[in-house]
N, C-alpha and C positions, 0 to 999 in steps of 0.2 A: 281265392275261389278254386282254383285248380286241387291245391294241395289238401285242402276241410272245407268242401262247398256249403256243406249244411251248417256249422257255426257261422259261413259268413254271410251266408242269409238271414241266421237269426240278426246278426247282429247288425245288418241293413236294415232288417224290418223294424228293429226294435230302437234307432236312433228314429226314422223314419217317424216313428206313431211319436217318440218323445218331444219333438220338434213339430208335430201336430203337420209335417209334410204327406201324411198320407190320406188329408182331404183338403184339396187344392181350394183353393179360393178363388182362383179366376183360370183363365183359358189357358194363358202363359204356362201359372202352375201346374196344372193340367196337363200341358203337354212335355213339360219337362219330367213329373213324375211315370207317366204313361212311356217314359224313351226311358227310364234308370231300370220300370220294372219289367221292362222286357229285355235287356238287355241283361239283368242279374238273373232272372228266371230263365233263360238263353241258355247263357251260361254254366248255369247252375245244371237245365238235363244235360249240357253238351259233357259237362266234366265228373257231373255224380253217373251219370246212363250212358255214357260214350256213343250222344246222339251227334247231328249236325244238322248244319245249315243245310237248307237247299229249296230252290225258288219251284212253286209249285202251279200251275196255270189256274184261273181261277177268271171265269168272264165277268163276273160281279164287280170284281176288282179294277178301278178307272185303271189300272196297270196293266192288265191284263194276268194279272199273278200274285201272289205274295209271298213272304217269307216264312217258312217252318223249321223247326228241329225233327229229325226225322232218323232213319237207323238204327232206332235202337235194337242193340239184340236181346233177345229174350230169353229167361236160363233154362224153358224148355224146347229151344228153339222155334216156337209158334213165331207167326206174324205181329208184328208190332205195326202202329199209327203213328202216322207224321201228328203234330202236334201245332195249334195254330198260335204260337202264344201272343204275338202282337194283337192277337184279337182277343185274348184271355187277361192282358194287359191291356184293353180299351175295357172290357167291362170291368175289370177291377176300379179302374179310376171313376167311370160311369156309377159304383156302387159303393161308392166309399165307407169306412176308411178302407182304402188301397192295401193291401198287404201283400208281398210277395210271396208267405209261406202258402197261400192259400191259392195264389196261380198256379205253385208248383206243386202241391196237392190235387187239385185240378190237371194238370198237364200230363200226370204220371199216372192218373185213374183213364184220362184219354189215350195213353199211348198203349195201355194192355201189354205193357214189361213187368208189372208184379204179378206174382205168383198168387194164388189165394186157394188155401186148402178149406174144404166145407168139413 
């Protein structure tokens, strides 16, 4: 993941759908896959976008907070978005099948770190 994040996502997602793990059959399943694809998708902004961790206050949250990837810098130095993935990783499992590539499509259209020329 560190060294080629983007093959090692394909190739999460892509055992993932062949083992038919990416639409759980019960709760268990469920929460086991909802904890690999945020964890890989994490991951994956932390080490492809040189984002991080960091805990964000949130009153909605029985925590009082939750967890984001967040810092990303941006190549024209604008403002970038923390990113909510554990919760980009609840609807993915909520809308099965579950895919990682599509969290982190998702995560990188919220953070506003690509560039897009009209």
């Amino acid at each position: 993941m560190r060294t080629d994040p983007a093959p090692a996502v394909r190739l999460i997602d892509e055992q993932l759908a062949e083992e038919g793990l990416d639409t759980p059959a019960d709760e268990a399943a469920a929460h086991r896959l909802r904890a690999l694809l945020l964890c890989v998708a994490g991951e994956f902004m932390i080490n492809a976008y040189e984002g991080h961790r960091a805990w964000t206050v949130d009153p909605t949250s029985p925590l009082g907070g939750r967890w984001v990837v967040t810092g990303f810098p941006h190549p024209l130095g604008q403002r970038t978005h923390a990113v909510d993935v554990p919760g980009l990783s609840d609807e993915a499992v909520n809308t099965p099948p579950a895919r990682i590539v599509h969290i982190v499509n998702r995560a990188v259209q919220l953070s506003g770190i690509r560039v897009f020329v009209s």
